[in-house]
N, C-alpha and C positions, 0 to 999 in steps of 0.2 A: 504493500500500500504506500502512495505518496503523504506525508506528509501534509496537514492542513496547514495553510499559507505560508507552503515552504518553492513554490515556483511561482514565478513572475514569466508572465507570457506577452512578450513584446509584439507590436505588431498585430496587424487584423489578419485571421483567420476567416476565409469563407464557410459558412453557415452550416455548411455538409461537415467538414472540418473540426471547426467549432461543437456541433452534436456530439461530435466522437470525444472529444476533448472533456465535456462536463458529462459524459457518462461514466468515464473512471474518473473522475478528478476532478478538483475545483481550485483553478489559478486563479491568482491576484492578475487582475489586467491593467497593463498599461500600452496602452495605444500607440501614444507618440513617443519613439524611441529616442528624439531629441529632448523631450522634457526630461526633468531635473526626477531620477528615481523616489518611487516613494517608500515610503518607510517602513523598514521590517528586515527582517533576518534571514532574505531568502536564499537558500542554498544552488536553485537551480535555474535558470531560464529554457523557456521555448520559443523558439522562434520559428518563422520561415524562411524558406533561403533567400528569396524573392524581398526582405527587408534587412537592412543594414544594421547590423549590430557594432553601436558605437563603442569604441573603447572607452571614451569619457562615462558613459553608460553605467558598463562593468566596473570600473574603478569607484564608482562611489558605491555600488555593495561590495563590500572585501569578503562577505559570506559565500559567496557566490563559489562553488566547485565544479560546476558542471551546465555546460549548454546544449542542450538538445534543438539540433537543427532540420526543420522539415522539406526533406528534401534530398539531392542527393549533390548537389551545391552547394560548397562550405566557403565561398571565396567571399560571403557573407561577414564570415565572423573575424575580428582581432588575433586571427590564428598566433601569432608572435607574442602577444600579451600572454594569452591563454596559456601557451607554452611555456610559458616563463615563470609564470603563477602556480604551475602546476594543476590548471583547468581544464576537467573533460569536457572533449567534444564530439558529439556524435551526427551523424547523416541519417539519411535513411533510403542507400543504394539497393537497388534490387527488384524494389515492389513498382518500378513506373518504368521497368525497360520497356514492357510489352504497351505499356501506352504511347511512350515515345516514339519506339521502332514503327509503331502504326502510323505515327502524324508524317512519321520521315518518307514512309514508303507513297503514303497518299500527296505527300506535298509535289514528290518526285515527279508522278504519274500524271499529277495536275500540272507541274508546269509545262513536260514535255509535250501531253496530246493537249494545253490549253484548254482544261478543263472549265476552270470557270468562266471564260472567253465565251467557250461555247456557249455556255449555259445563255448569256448576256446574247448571243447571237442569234438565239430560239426565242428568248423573250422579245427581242427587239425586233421580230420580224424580219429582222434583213435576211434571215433562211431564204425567204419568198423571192427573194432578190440575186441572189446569189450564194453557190454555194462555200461552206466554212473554210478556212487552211487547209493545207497540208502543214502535217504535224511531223512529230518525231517516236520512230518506235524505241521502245528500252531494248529488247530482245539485242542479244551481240554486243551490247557496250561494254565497255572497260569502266566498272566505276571502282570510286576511291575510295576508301577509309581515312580521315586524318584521326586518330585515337582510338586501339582496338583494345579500349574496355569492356567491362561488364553490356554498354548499350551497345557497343561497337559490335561484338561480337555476335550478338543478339541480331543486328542487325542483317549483318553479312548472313544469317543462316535466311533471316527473310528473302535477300534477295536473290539466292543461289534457284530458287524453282524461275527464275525471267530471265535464265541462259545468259547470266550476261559471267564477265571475268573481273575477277574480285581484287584488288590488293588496298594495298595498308600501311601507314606510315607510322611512327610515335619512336620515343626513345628505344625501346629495346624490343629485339625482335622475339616473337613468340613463336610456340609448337601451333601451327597452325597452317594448314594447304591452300595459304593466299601469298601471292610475290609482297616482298617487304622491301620497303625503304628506307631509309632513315630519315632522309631530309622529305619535308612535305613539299617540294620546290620540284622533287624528282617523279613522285608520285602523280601532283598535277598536269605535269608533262604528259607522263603516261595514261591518263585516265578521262572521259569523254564525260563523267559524273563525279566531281569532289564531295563528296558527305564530310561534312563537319562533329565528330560526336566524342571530343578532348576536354579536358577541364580545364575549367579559367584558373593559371597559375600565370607567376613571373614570366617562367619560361616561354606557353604559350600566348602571349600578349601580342594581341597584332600581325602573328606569326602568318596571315593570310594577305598579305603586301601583295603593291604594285607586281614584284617579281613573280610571286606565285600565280599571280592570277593571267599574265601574261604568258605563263606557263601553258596554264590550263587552256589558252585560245579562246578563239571565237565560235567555234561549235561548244565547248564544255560549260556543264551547268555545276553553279555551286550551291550546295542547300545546307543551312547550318543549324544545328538541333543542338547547340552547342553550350555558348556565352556569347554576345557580344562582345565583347573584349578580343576574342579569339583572330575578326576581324578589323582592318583598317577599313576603316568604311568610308575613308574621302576615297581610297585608290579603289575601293568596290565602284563607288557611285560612278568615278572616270570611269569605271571598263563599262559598267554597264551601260552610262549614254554613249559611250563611242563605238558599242558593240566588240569591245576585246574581249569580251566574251558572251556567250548564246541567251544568258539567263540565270535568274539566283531564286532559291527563295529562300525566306530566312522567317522564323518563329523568333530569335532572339537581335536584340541593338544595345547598341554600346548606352544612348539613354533612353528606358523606359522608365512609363509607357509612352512617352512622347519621343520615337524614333524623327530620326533628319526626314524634313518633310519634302526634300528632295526624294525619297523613295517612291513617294505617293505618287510624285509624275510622271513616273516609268511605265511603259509598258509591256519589260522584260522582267518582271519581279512577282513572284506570289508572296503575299505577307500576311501572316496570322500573330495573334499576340499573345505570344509567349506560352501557347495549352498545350504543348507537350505530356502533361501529366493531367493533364484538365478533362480526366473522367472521373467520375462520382466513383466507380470500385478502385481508380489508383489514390484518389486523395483520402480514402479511408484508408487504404492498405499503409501509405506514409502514414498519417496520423499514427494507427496502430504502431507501427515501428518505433515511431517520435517519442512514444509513452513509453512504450516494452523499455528504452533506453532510458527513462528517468525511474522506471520502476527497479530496472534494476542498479541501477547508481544508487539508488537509498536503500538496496538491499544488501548492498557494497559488494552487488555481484559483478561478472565481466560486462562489460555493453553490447550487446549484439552485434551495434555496425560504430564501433568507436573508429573515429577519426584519428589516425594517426601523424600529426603533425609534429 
């Protein structure tokens, strides 16, 4: 059992969320994670990855042990503070691949046959007038992996039934019957689909530049289920109005939810806001996780999915 008002839950939770939240448990809430904490001796927070966890925040509870983050995006928390304080943090990887790998494969399939196009095509009557594009089949492509994690992987097993040739880039190479790269610069080269599906670190910061995407050409599509951070999004917007490359689509931006409103006036981009996980069974299955990890913190047992920082 958690503890009575021993977690402080930063940030709003959606409603479905939230349900699951006051059915084990009753957190003290604080909304705005800029305002000044209030008062109490709380040992844990929860948050979402989707809200920023101020270190100014943290540091006026010193009771604070432990932060349970919902989600599987920790680029959220004061990881360096944490570390140093000696504060758990936990994710909650696993339970939203099968949501995410869905949005990825459906975003894919919509930008290459212009799915939504169409749709606007049919309602608009211009069918009567003439008939739609010619599109783009998947079947034969080279696509790409940049991150062959937990979703990465997941991924790839999706795409292998639509014939197409698989490989994958990230720091180190895996047991795995897909061509590796190392550098994402070589990978682009080679692949007709870049998937984006890496964590927002140091390392990967902007790592999708002008060069990469020059790589990738003018026939290749880049779709990123990622972070925003992961891309440079002045040199994304240049390829995409200059057509140095075919099309993107993207669920994530560097500022949400108010992405460059330059994207909006494209007509090579599908953009959705940020639902990757934004189905009713994957945002219980997180919550559930989010909880399992402060329940067992006060049980002062292992954490499920502790965050290793």
């Amino acid at each position: 059992m958690i503890p009575v008002n021993s977690v402080l839950q930063v940030g709003h939770f959606p409603e479905i969320m939230q349900a699951e939240i006051d059915r084990r448990f009753t957190p003290i809430h604080h909304p705005d994670p800029q305002a000044p904490a209030p008062a109490g001796n709380f040992q844990a927070i929860l948050i979402r990855s989707n809200t920023k966890l101020p270190e100014a925040l943290v540091k006026q509870i010193p009771s604070i042990r432990m932060v349970a983050t919902c989600g599987v995006g920790y680029d959220n928390l004061p990881l360096d503070y944490l570390k140093v304080n000696g504060i758990k943090a936990s994710n909650t990887p696993g339970v939203l691949n099968d949501a995410v790998c869905e949005l990825a494969v459906g975003m894919m399939l919509a930008l290459l046959r212009h799915i939504p196009k169409a749709q606007e095509y049919v309602k608009s009557n211009a069918w009567s007038k003439a008939p739609f594009r010619i599109t783009t089949t998947l079947a034969g492509k080279r696509v790409g992996i940049a991150g062959m994690g937990r979703i990465g992987q997941d991924l790839a097993e999706r795409l292998k039934p639509f014939k197409v040739e698989i490989a994958y880039s990230g720091p180190n190479k895996k047991l795995l019957p897909y061509t590796y790269y190392r550098e994402i610069k070589d990978l682009a080269k080679d692949c007709d689909i870049l998937f984006l599906a890496c964590p927002a670190t140091p390392e990967t910061k902007k790592m999708v530049n002008a060069e990469v995407l020059e790589a990738l050409g003018s026939t290749g599509y880049l779709i990123n289920i990622a972070r925003g951070s992961v891309v440079d999004e002045d040199a994304l917007l240049y390829a995409l109005q200059h057509k140095k490359i075919a099309g993107a689509a993207l669920d994530v931006f560097e500022n949400e939810p108010n992405p460059n409103n330059a994207f909006l006036n494209l007509d090579n981009v599908l953009l959705t806001p940020h639902i990757g996980s934004a189905t009713s069974e994957t945002r219980i299955a997180m919550t559930q996780l989010a909880v399992d990890n402060l329940e067992a913190f006060f049980k002062q047992q292992p954490l499920p999915s502790e965050v290793n920082n």
